[in-house]
C-alpha positions in Angstrom: 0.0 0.0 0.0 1.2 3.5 -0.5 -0.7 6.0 2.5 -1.0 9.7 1.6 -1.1 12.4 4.0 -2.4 15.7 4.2 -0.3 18.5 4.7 -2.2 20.7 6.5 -2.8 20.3 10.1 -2.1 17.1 12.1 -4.9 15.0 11.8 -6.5 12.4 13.1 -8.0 13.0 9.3 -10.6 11.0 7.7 -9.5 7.9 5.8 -10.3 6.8 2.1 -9.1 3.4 0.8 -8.7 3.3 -2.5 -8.5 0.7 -5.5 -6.6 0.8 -8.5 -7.8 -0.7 -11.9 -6.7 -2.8 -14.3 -9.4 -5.3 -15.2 -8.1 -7.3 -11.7 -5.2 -8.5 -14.0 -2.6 -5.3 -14.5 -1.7 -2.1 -13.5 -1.0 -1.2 -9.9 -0.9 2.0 -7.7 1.7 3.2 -9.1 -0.1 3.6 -12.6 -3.3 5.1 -10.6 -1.5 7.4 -8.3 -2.6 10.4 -9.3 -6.1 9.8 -8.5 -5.4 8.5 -4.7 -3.2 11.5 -4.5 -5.8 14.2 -5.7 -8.8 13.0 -3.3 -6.1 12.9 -0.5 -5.3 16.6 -1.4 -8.9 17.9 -2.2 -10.6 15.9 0.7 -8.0 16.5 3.0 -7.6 13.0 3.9 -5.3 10.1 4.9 -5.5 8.1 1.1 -4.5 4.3 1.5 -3.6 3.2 -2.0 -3.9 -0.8 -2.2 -2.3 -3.4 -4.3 -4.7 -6.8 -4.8 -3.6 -9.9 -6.1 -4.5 -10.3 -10.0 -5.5 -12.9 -12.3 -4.3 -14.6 -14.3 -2.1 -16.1 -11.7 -4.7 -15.2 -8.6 -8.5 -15.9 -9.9 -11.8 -14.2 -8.5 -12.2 -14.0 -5.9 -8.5 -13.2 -5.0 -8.4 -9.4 -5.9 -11.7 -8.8 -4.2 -10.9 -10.6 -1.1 -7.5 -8.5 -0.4 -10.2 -5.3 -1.4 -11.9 -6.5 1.4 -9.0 -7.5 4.0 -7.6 -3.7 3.2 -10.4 -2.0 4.5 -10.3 -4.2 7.2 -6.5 -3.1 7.9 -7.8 -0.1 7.9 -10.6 -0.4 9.9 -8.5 -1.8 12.6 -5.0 0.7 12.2 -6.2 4.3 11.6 -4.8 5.6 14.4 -1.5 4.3 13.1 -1.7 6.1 9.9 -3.1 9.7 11.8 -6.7 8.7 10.7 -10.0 8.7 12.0 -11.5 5.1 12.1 -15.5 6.5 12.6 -14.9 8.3 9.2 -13.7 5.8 6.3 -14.3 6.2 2.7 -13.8 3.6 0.0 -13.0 4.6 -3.6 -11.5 3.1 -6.3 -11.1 3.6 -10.5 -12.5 0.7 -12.8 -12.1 -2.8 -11.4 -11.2 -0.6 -8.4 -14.9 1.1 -8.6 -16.4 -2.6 -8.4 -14.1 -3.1 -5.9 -15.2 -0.3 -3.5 -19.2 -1.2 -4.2 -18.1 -5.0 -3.5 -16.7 -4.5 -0.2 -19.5 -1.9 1.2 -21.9 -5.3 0.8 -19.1 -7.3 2.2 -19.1 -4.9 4.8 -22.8 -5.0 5.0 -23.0 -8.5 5.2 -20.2 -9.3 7.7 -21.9 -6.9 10.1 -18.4 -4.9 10.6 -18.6 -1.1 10.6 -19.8 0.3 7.4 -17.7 3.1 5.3 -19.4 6.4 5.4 -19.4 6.8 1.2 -18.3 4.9 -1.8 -16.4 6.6 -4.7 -17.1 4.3 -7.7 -15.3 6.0 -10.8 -16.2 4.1 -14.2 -16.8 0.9 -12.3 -16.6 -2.6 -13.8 -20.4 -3.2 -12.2 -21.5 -6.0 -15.2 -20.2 -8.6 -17.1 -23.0 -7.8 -20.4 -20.5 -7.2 -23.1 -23.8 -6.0 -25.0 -24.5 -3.1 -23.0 -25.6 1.0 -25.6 -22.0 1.6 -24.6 -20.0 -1.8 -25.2 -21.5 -1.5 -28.8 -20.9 2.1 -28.8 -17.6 2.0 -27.8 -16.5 -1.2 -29.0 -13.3 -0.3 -30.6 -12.4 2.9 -28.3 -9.0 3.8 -26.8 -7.9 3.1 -23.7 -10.6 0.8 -22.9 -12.8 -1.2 -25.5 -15.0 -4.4 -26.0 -12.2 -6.8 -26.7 -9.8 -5.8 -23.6 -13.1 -6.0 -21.4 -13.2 -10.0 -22.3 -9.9 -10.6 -22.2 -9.7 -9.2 -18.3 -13.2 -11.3 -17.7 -11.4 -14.4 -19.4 -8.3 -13.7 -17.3 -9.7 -13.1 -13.8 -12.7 -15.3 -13.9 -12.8 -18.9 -13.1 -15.5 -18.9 -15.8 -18.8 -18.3 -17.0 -20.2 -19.1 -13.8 -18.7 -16.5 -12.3 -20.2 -13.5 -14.3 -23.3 -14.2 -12.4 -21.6 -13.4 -9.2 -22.8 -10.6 -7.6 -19.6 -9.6 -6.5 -18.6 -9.0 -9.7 -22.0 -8.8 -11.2 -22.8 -5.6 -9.1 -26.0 -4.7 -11.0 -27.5 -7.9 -10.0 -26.5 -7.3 -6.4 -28.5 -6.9 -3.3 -27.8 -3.0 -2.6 -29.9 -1.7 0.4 -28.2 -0.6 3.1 -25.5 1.0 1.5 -23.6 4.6 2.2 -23.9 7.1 0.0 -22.6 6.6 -3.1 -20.8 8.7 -6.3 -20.5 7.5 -9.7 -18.7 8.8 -12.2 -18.2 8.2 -15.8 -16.9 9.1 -18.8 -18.6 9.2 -22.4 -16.0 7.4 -24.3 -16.2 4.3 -22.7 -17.5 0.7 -22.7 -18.1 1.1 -19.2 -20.5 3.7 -18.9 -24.0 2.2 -19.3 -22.5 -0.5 -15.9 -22.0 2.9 -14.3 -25.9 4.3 -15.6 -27.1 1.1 -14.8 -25.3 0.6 -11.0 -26.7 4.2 -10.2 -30.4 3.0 -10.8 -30.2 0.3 -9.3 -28.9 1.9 -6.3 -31.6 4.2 -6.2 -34.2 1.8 -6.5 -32.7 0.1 -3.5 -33.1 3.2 -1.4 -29.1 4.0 -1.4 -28.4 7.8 -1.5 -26.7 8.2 -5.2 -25.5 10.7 -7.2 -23.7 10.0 -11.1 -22.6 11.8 -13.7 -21.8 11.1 -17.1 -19.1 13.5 -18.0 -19.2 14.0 -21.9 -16.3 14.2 -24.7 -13.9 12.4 -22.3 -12.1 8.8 -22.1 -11.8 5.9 -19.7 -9.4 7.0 -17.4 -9.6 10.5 -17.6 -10.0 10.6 -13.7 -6.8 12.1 -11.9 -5.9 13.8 -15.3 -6.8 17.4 -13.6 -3.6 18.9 -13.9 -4.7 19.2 -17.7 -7.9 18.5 -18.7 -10.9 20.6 -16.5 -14.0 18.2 -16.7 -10.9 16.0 -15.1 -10.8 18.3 -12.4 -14.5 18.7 -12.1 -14.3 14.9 -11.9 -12.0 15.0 -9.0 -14.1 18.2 -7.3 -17.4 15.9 -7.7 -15.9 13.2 -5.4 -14.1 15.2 -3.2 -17.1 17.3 -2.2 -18.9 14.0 -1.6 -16.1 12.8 0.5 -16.3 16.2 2.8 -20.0 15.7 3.0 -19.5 12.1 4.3 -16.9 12.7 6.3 -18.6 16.2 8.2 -15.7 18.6 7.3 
């Protein structure tokens, strides 16, 4: 894990943990650390950047397990870190944003302390590779159709497993979850699971807000040094952090 710290006062800050992505098979914090770094900046929180074990070598449900054991860690060693543990956050970018909705219902379900909001940024929340925007998007750059099955074919054990609700998020039980942000870009195979995961939170009674920022990519989140709906992005899920978290 990498843990980011604010620089302004002394804490004991809020916490956020947060998921890379990478289809659960590459990329690592280091690749997303300019995400973790901006909501630890524009929260003002303690960020807790986690590295999963990924498929091919580790299958599901490998990467979301360690998702969950890491909010655990930090459930259990905020003070360590200069962190609050009544105010914890979960967030996380693509496979990462499925990660964060998947351990709120672990969370849920375990009967352990809940966070107080999920960030879900373009989440993998479906394994329909017919979605409006798989077929829109189908050939896009940096994410398209293809590389989406290649990461299911990779991480999954196999079909079975796409009707898993810990991957299949939409088909999830949702009540009783924090308040949640969605974000997502236009450009994107993964924009209608993000649509989708919003209604059906709503319908479940979960406070949800999403938005569908237009002209921009997959991954455009943590860009904000140079591109503004970026920066809007990152605003959008800091300002839900603060609200969570009372400051």
């Amino acid at each position: 894990m990498r843990i980011f710290t604010p620089k302004a006062g002394s804490g004991p800050w809020p916490v956020v943990v947060y998921y890379h992505g990478g289809g659960w098979v590459i990329a690592d914090k280091n690749v997303y650390d300019a995400g973790a770094r901006a909501l630890s900046k524009m929260a003002n929180a303690v960020v807790v950047s986690v590295d999963y074990r990924q498929g091919p070598e580790h299958k599901f449900p490998a990467a979301h397990d360690d998702a969950f054991a890491s909010y655990e860690w930090a459930l259990a060693n905020a003070a360590s870190i200069r962190g609050d543990a009544s105010r914890i956050a979960l967030a996380g970018e693509s496979a990462g944003g499925g990660l964060a909705v998947s351990t709120a219902i672990m969370a849920r379900d375990r009967k352990i302390q809940m966070p107080v909001a999920v960030i879900s940024v373009y989440p993998i929340a479906g394994t329909d590779t017919t979605t409006p925007s798989y077929m829109k998007n189908a050939d896009a750059k940096p994410l398209n159709r293809a590389m989406m099955s290649w990461f299911f074919d990779k991480y999954l054990n196999g079909p079975q497993d796409r009707a898993n609700p810990r991957v299949n998020l939409i088909a999830a039980d949702l009540h009783g979850l924090p308040p949640t942000t969605i974000i997502n870009a236009q450009v994107d195979p993964l924009e209608s699971d993000g649509e989708m995961l919003a209604q059906r939170l709503r319908a479940a009674g979960v406070d949800t807000q999403q938005r569908t920022f237009e002209g921009v990519t997959h991954e455009f989140f943590g860009m904000g040094a140079v591109i503004d709906k970026a920066m809007a992005a990152e605003q959008m899920a800091a300002d839900a952090l603060k609200r969570a978290f009372g400051t």
